[in-house]
C-alpha positions, -999 to +999 in steps of 0.1 A: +000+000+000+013+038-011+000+045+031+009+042+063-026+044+081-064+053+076-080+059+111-110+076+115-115+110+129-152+124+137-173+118+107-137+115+085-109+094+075-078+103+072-049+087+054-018+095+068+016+098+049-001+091+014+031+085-010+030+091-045-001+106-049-014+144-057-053+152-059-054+176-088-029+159-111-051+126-106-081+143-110-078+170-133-057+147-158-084+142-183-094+102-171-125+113-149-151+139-157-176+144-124-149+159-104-147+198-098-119+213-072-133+242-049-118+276-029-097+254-008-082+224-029-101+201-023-122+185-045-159+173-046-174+149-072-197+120-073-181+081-079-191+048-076-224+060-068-212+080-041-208+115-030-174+126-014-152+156-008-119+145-005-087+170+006-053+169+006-029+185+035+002+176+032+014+145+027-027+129+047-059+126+025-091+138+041-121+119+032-148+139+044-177+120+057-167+089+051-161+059+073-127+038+075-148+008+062-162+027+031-128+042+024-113+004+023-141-008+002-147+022-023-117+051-027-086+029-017-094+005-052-112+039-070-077+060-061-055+027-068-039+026-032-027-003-032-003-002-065+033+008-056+036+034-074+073+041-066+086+011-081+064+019-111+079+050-120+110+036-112+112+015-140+091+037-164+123+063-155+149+041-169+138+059-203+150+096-205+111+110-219+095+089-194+114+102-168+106+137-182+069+127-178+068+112-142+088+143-131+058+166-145+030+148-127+049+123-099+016+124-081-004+110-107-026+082-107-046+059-128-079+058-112-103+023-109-138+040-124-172+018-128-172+001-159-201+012-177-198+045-164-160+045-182-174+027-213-200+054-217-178+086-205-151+077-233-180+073-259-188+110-251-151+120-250-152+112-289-144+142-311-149+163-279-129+187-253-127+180-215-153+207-206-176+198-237-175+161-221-179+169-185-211+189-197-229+162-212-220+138-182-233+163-159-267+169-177-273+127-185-265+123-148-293+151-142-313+138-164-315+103-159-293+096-127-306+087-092-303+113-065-283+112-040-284+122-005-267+155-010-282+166-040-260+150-065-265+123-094-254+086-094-243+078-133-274+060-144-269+026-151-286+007-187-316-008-168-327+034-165-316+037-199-329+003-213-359+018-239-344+053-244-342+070-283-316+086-298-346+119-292-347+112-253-313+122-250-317+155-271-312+174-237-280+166-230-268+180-264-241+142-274-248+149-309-242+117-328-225+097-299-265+098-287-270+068-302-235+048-297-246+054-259-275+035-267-261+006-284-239+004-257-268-001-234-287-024-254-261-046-256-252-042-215-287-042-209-298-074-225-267-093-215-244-094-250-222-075-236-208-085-198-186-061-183-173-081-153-159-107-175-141-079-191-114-082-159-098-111-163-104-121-204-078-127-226-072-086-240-078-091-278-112-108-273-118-081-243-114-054-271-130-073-295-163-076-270-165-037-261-157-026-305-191-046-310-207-011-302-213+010-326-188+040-327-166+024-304-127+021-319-098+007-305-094+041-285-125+044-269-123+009-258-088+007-247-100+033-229-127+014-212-104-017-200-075+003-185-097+035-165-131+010-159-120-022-154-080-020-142-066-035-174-030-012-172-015-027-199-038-011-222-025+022-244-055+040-256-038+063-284-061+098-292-046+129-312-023+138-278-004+105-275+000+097-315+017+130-318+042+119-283+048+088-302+056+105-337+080+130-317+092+114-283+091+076-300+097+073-334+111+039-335+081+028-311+067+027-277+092+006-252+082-030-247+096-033-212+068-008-204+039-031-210+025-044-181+020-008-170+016+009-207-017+028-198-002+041-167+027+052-185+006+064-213-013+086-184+019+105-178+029+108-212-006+119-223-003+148-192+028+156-202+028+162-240-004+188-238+017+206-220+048+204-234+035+200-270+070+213-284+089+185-267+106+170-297+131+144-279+160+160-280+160+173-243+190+168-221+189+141-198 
């Protein structure tokens, strides 16, 4: 575990001596879109079907109302705790751009979202901007998710879906990815397409079950194995990370990286939209 202790205090937990880890590079990275950071760092969003404010002094995460059971069960898998994320970027800094990349965001992490909710999130993320996407989550979670205690939205599932045209999902302004959502919940819904065997499936036949959507490509659906189900050997490649490979690798991506290419490919992907001149020539 990247921790030395969760113990609860009041109605919180706090994690004490969280290694590796920074809120608003994990959050604010482009792999999750219900998360907003307010006046005082920390940040507020809805997850798993949960509400939760979580903060960040020092090197201790506060998990605001939230019990030590529910912060085993829920944001210790959701906020990949218990990778070791040192020895990771270890290794992924054997390789001069790599190491470049970790340095930019060390405290990034790959984060374990719902499956559907990733499946359907990186449908809408086609062709689109981050604020563009985290619109049209926010209005299909008003529009169709359950509410929650505090006023916010769970993602709604494909039974709440199951029935809908492309027309009943005019409000939250998708476009043409209206009715790629909707495949993708007629398939879910009536049982074509299981998501928990997703896990643990051979990777080619894991991508080939999630491109029998319509609209979804190799991207979208790399997408949904390494930020909804855990797969980190995935490398979803978009506009951002084919242009790092055409500058930073022009011979190819380094095999030794596999097993942890999409974490890797996090970094890189942070990295090169900000540092879009980067042309691999930087001193070591």
């Amino acid at each position: 575990m990247d921790y030395e202790q969760a113990m609860g205090m009041g109605n919180d937990t706090v994690v004490r001596r969280v290694r590796h880890f920074d809120l608003e590079q994990t959050l604010d990275c482009g792999q999750c879109f219900r998360w907003r950071k307010n006046a005082d760092g920390s940040y507020s969003g809805v997850a798993l079907g949960r509400e939760l404010t979580v903060g960040q002094r020092g090197g201790d995460l506060i998990f605001h109302d939230t019990a030590p059971g529910d912060f085993r069960r829920l944001w210790r898998p959701y906020f990949d705790l218990d990778r070791d994320y040192g020895a990771v970027k270890r290794a992924l800094c054997s390789d001069s751009v790599m190491r470049r990349a970790v340095d930019f965001c060390p405290g990034m992490r790959v984060a374990r979202q719902e499956p559907w909710e990733a499946l359907c999130t990186f449908i809408i993320s086609q062709n689109n901007n981050i604020p563009r996407i985290k619109g049209i989550v926010q209005r299909l979670c008003e529009g169709f998710g359950r509410l929650l205690p505090g006023g916010g939205f769970a993602f709604p599932g494909p039974e709440r879906l199951a029935g809908l045209q492309p027309q009943d999902l005019a409000d939250i302004r998708s476009g043409f990815r209206a009715r790629y959502i909707l495949d993708a919940v007629r398939l879910v819904h009536a049982g074509e397409l299981e998501l928990d065997t997703l896990y643990t499936l051979e990777l080619a036949r894991a991508r080939e079950s999630l491109m029998r959507v319509k609209g979804v490509g190799p991207k979208v659906a790399e997408c949904a194995l390494l930020y909804g189900l855990g797969r980190a050997e995935c490398f979803p490649v978009d506009v951002w990370i084919a242009r790092a490979l055409e500058q930073l690798y022009p011979g190819g991506f380094p095999a030794a990286f596999a097993p942890v290419a999409g974490i890797a490919q996090q970094y890189l992907f942070h990295y090169i939209r900000h540092h879009p001149g980067d042309s691999g020539n930087s001193k070591e």
